[in-house]
C-alpha positions in Angstrom: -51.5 123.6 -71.3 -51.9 127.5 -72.2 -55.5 128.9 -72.2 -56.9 131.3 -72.4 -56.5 134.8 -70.7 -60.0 134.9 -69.3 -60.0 131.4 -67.2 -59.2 131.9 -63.8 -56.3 129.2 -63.2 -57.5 129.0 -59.7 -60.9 127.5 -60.2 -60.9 124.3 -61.4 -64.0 124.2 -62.4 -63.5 127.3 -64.7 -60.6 125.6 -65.9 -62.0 122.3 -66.6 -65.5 123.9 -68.4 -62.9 126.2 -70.6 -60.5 122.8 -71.4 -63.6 120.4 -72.0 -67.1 122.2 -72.9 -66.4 126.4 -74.0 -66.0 126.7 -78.0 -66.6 122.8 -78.5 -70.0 121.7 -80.7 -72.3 120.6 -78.8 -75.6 118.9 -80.3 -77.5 117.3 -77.4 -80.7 119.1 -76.7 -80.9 118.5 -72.5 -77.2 120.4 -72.8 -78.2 123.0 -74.8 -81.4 123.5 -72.8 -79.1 123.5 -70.0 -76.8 125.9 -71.3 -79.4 128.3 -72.7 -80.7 128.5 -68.9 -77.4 128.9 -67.1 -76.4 131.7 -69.9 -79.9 133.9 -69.1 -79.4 134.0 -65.4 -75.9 135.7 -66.2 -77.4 138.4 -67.7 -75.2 141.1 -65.5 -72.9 138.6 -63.4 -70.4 137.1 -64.0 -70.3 133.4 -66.0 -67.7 132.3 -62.8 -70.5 133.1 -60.7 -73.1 130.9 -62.6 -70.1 128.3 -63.1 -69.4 128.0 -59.4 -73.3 127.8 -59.1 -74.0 125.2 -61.7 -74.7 122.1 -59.3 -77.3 124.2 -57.0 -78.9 125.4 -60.0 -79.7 121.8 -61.5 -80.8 120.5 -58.2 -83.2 123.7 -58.1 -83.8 123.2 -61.9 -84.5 119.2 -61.7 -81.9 118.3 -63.5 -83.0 120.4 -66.5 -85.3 118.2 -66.7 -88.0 120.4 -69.0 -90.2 118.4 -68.6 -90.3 119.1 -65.1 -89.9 122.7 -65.5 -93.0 122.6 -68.1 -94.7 122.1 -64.9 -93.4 124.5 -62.1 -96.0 126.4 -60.6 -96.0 130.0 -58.7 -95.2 128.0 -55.7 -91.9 126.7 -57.3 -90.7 130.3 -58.0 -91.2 130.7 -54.4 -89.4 127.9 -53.5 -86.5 129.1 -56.1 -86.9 132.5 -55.0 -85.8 131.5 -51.5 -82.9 129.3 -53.0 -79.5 130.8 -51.5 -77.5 128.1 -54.0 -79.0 130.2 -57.1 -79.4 133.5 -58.1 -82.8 134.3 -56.5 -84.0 137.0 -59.0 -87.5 136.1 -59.4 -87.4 137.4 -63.0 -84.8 135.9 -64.1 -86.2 132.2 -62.5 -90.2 132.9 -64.6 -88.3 133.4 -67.3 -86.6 130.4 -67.1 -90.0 128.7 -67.3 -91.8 130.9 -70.0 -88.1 130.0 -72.3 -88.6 126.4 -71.1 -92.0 126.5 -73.1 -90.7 127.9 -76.0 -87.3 125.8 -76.2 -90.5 123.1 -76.5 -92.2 124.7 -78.8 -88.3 125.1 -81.1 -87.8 121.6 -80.8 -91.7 120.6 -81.7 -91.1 122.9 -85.3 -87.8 121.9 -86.0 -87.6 118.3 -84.5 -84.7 119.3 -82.1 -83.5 122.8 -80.4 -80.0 121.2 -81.6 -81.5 121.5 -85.6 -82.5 125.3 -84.9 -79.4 126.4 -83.3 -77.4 125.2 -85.7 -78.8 126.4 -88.7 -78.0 129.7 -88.4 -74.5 128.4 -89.5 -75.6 125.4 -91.5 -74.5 123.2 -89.2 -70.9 125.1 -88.9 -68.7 126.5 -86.3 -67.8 130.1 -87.0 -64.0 130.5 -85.7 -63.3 134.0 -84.8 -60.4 135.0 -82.3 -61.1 136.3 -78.9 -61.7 139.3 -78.6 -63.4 142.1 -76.0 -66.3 141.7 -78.3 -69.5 140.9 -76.9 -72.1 140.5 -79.6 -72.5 140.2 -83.1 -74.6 140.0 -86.3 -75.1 136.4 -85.9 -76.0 136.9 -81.9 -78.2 139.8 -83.2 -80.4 137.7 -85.3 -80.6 134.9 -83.1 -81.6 136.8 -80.0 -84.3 138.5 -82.1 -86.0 135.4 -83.2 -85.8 134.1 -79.8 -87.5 137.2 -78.4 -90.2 137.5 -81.5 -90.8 133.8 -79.9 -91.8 135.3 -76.2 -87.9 134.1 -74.6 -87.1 136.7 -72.1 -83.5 137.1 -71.0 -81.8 136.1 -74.5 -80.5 139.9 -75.5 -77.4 139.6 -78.1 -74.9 139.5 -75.1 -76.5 136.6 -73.3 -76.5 134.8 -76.6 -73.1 135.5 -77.8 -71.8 133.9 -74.9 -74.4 131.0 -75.5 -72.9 130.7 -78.9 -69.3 130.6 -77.6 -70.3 128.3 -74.8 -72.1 125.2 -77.1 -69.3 125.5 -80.1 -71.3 127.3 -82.5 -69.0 130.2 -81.9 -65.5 129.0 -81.6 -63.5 132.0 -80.0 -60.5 130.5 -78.0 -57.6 133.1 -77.9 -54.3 133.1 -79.7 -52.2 132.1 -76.4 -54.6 128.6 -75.8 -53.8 125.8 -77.2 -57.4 125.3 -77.9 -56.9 128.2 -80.5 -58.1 126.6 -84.1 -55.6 129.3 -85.8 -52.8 128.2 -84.0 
């Protein structure tokens, strides 16, 4: 199978997240939650890095449970803080818990964060090529209604690669076979 340029053929888990989750819809609200998450502690790394980190951060992050997170206290940013399997910036992890509360507060307006997400697009998946790009008009507005909502961590970059990552965006290169212009 041809993919494309970006995956590093030598991780398989970067091979099998490109082949079976990047640029697909996705429309379950504990994934998205999830993914939302995992996107704003790459803010400056790598999404390999995360990737390679993925189980330690849902043991750390109960499962995604939100739930859960509603409910973490200053003694569970310690604790996550102190985490070697995650990325221990302590901003990055309470703002994982303030975005928790408003994902909640998304899917208690709009029934599901799945129903908000999507209707940016009226329920459609933009299909763009790849490209070096790393934001655009669509991430802009997004990220700014998540920020006027009090998320933290959700600039245009962090949510471009969110909208790539649950389908919304589908932006697979020319050389994968995943490509929806080939």
């Amino acid at each position: 199978m041809k993919r494309c340029h970006w995956v590093n053929l030598a991780n398989p888990l970067y091979v099998r997240y490109h082949d079976e989750e990047w640029g697909k819809p996705e429309h379950d609200d504990k994934k998205l939650y999830e993914m939302l998450i995992l996107e704003s502690f790459q803010a400056g790394l790598s999404w390999e890095c995360i990737l390679n980190k993925r189980e330690n951060f849902r043991r750390a992050f109960s499962q995604f449970d939100i739930d859960k997170i509603l409910c973490f206290t200053r003694s569970d940013v310690d604790r996550l803080a102190a985490d070697a399997g995650i990325i221990r910036n302590r901003r990055k992890i309470e703002a994982a818990i303030v975005n928790s509360h408003v994902f909640k507060s998304i899917q208690q307006e709009w029934g599901s964060f799945d129903r908000y997400i999507w209707h940016f697009t009226h329920g459609e998946t933009i299909v763009e090529p790849h490209t070096e790009r790393t934001t655009s008009p669509l991430s802009d507005e997004v990220s700014k209604d998540l920020r006027r909502r009090g998320m933290k961590f959700v600039g245009s970059t962090t949510i471009y690669a969110l909208l790539q990552s649950i389908g919304v965006i589908n932006a697979h290169g020319e050389e994968c076979d995943l490509c929806p212009h080939r």
